[in-house]
C-alpha positions in Angstrom: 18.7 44.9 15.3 18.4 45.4 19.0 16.8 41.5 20.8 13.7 43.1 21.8 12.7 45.6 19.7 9.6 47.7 20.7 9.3 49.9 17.6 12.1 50.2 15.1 11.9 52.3 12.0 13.3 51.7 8.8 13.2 54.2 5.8 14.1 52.6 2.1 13.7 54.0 -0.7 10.6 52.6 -3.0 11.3 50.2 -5.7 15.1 49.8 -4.5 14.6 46.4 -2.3 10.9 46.6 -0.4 7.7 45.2 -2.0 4.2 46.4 -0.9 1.2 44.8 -1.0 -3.0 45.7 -1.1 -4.2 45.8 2.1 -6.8 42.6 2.8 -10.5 43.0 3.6 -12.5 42.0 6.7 -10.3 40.6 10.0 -6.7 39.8 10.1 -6.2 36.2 8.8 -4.8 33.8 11.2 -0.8 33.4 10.5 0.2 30.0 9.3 3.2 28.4 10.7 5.8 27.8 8.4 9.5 27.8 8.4 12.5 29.6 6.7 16.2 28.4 6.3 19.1 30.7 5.9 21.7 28.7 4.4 25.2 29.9 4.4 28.6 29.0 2.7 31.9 30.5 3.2 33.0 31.5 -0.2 36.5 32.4 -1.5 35.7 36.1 -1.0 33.4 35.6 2.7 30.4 34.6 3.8 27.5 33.6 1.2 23.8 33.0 1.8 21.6 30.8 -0.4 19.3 33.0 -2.0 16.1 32.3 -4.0 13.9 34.8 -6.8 10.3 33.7 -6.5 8.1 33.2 -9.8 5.8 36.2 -10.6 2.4 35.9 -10.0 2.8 33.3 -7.2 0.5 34.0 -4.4 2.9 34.8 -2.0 5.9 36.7 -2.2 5.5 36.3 -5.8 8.7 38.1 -7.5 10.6 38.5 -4.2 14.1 37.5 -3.2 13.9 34.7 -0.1 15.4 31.9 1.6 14.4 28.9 1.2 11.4 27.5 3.7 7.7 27.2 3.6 4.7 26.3 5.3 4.6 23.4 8.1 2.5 20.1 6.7 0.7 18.6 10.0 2.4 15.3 9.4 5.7 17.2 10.2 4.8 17.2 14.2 4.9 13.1 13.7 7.0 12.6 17.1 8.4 8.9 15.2 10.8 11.1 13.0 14.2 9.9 13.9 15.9 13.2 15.7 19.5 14.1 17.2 20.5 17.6 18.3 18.5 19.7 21.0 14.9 18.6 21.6 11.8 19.8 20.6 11.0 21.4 24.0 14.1 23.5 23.9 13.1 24.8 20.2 9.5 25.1 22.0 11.1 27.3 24.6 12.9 29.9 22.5 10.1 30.0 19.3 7.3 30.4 22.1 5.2 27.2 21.0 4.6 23.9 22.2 6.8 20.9 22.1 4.6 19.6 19.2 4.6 22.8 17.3 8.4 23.2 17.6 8.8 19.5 16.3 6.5 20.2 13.8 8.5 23.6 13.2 12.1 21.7 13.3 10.9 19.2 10.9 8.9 21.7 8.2 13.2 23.5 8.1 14.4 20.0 6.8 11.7 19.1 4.8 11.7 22.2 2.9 15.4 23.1 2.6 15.4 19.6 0.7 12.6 20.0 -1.6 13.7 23.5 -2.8 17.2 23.0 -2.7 18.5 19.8 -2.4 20.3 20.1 0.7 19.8 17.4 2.9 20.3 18.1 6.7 20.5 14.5 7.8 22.4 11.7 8.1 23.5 9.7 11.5 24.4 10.8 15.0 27.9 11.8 14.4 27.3 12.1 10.1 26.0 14.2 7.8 24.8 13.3 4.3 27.4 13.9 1.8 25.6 12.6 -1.3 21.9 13.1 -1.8 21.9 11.8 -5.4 20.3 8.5 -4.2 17.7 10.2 -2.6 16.1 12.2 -5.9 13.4 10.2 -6.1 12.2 10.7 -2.4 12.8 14.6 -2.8 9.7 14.3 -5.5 8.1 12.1 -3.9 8.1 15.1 -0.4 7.3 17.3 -2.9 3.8 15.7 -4.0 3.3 15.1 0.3 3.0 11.1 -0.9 5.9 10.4 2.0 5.8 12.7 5.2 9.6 13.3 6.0 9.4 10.8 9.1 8.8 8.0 6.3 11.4 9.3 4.4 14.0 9.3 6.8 12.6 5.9 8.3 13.0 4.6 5.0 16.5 5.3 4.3 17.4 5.0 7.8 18.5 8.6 8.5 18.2 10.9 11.6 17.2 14.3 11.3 20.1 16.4 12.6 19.1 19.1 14.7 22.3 20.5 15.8 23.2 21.7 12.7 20.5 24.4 13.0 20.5 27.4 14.9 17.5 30.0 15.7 17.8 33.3 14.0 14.4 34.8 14.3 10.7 34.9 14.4 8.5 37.2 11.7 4.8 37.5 11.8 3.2 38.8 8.0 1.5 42.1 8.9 -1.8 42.0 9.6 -3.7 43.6 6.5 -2.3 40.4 4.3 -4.9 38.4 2.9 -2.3 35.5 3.6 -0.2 35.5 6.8 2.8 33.3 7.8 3.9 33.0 11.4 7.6 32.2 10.5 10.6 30.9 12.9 14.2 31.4 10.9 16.4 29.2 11.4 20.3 28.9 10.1 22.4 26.5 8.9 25.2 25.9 7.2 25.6 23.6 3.6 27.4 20.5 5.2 30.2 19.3 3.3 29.7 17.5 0.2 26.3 18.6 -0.4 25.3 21.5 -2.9 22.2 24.0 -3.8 20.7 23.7 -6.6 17.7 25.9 -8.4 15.5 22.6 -9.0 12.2 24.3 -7.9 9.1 25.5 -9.3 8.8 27.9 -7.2 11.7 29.9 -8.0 13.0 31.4 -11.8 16.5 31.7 -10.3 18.6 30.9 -7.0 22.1 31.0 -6.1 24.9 32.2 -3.7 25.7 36.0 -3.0 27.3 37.7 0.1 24.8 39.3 1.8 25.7 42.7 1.2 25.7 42.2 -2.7 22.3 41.2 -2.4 21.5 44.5 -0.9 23.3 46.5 -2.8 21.5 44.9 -5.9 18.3 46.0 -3.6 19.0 49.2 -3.3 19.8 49.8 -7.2 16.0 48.2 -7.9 17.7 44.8 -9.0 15.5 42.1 -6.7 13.2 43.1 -3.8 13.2 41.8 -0.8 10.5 41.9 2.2 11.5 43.4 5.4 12.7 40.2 6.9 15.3 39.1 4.1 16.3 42.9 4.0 17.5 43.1 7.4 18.5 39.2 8.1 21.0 39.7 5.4 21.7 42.8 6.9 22.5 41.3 9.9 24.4 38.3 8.7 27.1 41.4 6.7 28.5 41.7 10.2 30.2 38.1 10.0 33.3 36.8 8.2 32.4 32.9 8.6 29.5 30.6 8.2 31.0 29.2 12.2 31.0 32.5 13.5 27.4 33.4 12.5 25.9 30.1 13.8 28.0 30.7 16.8 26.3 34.5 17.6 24.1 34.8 20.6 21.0 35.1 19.8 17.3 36.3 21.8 14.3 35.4 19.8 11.5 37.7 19.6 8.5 38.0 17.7 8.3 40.7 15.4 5.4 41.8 12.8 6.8 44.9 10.4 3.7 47.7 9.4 5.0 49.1 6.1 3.5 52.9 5.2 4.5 54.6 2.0 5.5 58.2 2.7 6.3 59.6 -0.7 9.4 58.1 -2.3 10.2 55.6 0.7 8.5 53.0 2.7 8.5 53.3 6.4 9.1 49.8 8.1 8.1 50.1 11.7 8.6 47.1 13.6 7.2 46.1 16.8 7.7 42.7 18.9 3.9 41.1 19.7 
């Protein structure tokens, strides 16, 4: 996908990897801010990405393939949260939001990648967790929002890492959802030691797959994926190595996809706001 897209246009073929939805009623709702984490892995046969199938009937994405992430909690932009890696203003400056929202952002990625997954991106300056096991009780606990992640990782005296995150890219939910997301993607890579589990109610199944597996199973009307999982993992296919996709360069734009049914295909036009 070309950095700054003005309109692109996608054509795939209906029920083989896009889901639709009913347009919403009245004015656009305003997009919450919420964040996504694509999680990689080098497997014995290339690069993997941590993959999640939604529960049917959920409001959102109900059904779909994702990546783990989810919406930010306003206790996440709590500037105490013990931090190393590149600074909230520099997130700020390449998501297009204040320093507080890009904290808030930055700390929403951790928070969530732990409670759907059980990968912890933390750990001291020059450390990363290895074991999270002692930790299960405080993943619950972030799960039913009675510890914010700043008391969590105050608690059990861990910094967030924010070096091991790069910025991937920045969807917007089309306009005629009745709910709307305002989404930065960030990736990452599992840090040694640590593994992905499934241990989620939001999700019926979840596991590793090479990127272009997942579309192929797509295209033959296996999962469906929206327009941003569709074309991050077919973006990440073009990498051998967890180290050389973290290490691509990288111009953030924002992007909102319009999807229009044209017999048997959608059209996904893309347009940066």
């Amino acid at each position: 996908m070309p950095d700054s897209p003005e309109e692109l246009i996608f054509d795939i073929p209906v029920g083989a990897g896009v889901g639709t939805r009913a347009n919403a009623d009245g004015p656009p709702v305003t997009p919450k801010d919420s964040a996504t984490v694509i999680l990689l892995r080098d497997g014995t046969a290339g690069l993997e990405v941590f993959l999640q199938h939604r529960v049917r009937g959920m409001a959102f994405a109900g059904g779909m393939t994702v990546f783990p992430g989810g919406g930010v909690d306003p206790r996440d932009a709590d500037a105490s949260v013990r931090w190393t890696g590149p600074d909230a203003a520099w997130w700020g400056s390449l998501f297009g939001c204040a320093e507080d929202g890009a904290r808030a952002l930055v700390c929403a990625a951790v928070r969530e990648t732990f409670e759907e997954c059980g990968v912890l991106l933390a750990g001291t300056e020059e450390t990363t967790v290895t074991d999270v096991t002692a930790f299960a009780e405080a993943r619950q606990d972030l799960l039913a929002r009675k510890v914010s992640l700043a008391e969590f990782l105050s608690g059990a005296g861990l910094t967030l890492r924010a070096d091991l995150f790069r910025p991937w890219a920045h969807w917007v939910t089309p306009a005629a959802e009745p709910r709307r997301y305002d989404t930065r993607f960030f990736l990452a890579k599992l840090p040694d030691g640590q593994e992905a589990d499934g241990a989620t109610s939001e999700a019926s199944s979840s596991g590793w797959q090479r990127p272009a597996e997942a579309l192929e199973d797509a295209r033959a009307g296996k999962r469906t994926l929206m327009p941003p999982t569709w074309i991050t993992l077919n973006e990440l296919t073009t990498f051998e190595t967890a180290e050389e996709a973290l290490a691509a360069e990288r111009t953030i734009v924002r992007i909102a996809p319009t999807l229009v049914r044209e017999g048997d295909k959608v059209r996904v036009v893309l347009e940066e706001l």
